[in-house]
N, C-alpha and C positions, 0 to 999 in steps of 0.2 A: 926885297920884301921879306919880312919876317913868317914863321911859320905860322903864327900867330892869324897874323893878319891874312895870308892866305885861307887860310881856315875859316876864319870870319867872312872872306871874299866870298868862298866856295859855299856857309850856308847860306849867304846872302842870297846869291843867283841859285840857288836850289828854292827860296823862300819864295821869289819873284816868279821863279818857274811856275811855281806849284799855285801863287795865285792867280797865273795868267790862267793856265788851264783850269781854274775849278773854276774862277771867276768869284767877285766879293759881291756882286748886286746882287737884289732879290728876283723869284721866277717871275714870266712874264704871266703865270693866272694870278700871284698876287700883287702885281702889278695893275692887272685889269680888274680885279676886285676892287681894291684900294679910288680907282678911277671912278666906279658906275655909283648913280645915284643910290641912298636906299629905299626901298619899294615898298608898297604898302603892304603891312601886316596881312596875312593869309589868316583865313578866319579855320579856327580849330576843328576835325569834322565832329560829328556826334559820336559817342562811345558806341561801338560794338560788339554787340557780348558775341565774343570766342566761344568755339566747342571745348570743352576740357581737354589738355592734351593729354591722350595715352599714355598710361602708366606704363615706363620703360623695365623690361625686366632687365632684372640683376641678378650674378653671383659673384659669390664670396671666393678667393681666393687666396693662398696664401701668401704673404708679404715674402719674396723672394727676388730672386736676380733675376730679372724680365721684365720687372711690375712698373719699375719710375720711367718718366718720360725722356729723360736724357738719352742719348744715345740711339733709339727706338729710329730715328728719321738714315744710322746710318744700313740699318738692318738689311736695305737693300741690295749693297755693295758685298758682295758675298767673294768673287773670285779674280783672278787677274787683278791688274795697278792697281784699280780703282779699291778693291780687296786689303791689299799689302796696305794701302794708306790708310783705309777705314777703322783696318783691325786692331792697335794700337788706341783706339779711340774708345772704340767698342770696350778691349780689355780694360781700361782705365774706369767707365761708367759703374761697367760689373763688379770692377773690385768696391770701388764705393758704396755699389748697393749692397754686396756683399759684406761691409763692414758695420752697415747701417745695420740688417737686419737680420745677421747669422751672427755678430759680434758682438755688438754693440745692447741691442734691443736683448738678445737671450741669456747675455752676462746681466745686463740691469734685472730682468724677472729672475733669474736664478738666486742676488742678492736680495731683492725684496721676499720672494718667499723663503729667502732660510733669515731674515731680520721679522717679516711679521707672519710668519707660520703658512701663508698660504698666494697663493698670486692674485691678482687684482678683480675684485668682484663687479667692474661696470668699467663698461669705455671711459667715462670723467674720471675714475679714477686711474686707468692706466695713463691717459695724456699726463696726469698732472703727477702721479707718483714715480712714473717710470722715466715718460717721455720728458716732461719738465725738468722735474728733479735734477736726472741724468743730460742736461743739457744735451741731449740726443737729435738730430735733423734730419729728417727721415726728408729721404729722395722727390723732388717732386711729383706725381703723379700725371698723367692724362688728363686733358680737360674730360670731366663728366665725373672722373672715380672720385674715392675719398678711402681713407685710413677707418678701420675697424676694427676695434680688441673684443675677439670673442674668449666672454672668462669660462666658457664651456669648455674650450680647449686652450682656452691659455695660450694663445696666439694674436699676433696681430696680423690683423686680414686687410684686402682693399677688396672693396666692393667699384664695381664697376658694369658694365652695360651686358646682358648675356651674348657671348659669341655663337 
C-alpha cells in the first residue's frame, strides 16, 4: 500500500469515526415537532400599558484598557494554572485596547487638530472625522454602554450603567 493511500485510508476511518459519534440525523424535539399537528392560532392578548422603566443612571468614563468586553469574562482566573493560561489572553485584549485607544484614537486627534486648528466639536463629528476617516475599530463594549466623544475634554468616553 502506498503512503498515499494509506493516508487516504486513515482520513477515511477518522471521517466515519467522527460521523458515527456525532451522528448526521436530526434531534429528536425536531423530530417531534416536525410530527404534531398545527394548532390553532392563539388569539393575541390585549396591550398593556407598562410602567415606564427607571431611568438607569450613568457615568462617563474614560476610553481605556478595562472598558471593551473581550476578555472581561477571563478576569476571574487571577492565580495558579487556571492564571498562567488566562494571562496571555488577558495580555493580548489589553494590548489591543491599548492600541485602539492610547494609539490609535490619540494619534488620529493630535492630527486632526494640528490639520484644522482645534479637535472635534460634537460626537458626529468625531465618529465621522476621527473614527471613520481613520479607519479606526474601537473594541467592543458591554451590552448596555456605548462610545462618547466629550469635545469638552477632547476625549473619548463610554458611558455605561453607574457602578
Amino acid at each position: 500500500m502506498t503512503a498515499f493511500a494509506s493516508r487516504l485510508s486513515a482520513i477515511l476511518s477518522l471521517l466515519v469515526l467522527l460521523v458515527s459519534i456525532v451522528g448526521c440525523g436530526g434531534s429528536a424535539e425536531y423530530d417531534a415537532a416536525a410530527k404534531t399537528p398545527p394548532s390553532e392560532p392563539t388569539p393575541t392578548p390585549e396591550p398593556v400599558e407598562k410602567a415606564a422603566p427607571k431611568p438607569v443612571e450613568t457615568e462617563r468614563v474614560v476610553a481605556d484598557v478595562g472598558v471593551g468586553a473581550k476578555g472581561r469574562s477571563l478576569d476571574e482566573y487571577e492565580g495558579g494554572v487556571e492564571g498562567a493560561i488566562a494571562a496571555p489572553a488577558k495580555a493580548l485584549f489589553a494590548a489591543k485596547e491599548n492600541a485602539a485607544y492610547n494609539i490609535q484614537v490619540k494619534h488620529a486627534l493630535e492630527l486632526y487638530r494640528a490639520t484644522s486648528g482645534d479637535y472635534p466639536k460634537s460626537h458626529d463629528d468625531f465618529m465621522r472625522d476621527i473614527i471613520k476617516f481613520n479607519q479606526i475599530k474601537l473594541p467592543p463594549l458591554p451590552e448596555g454602554q456605548r462610545y462618547v466623544y466629550d469635545p469638552e475634554q477632547a476625549k473619548l468616553m463610554v458611558e455605561r450603567p453607574k457602578r
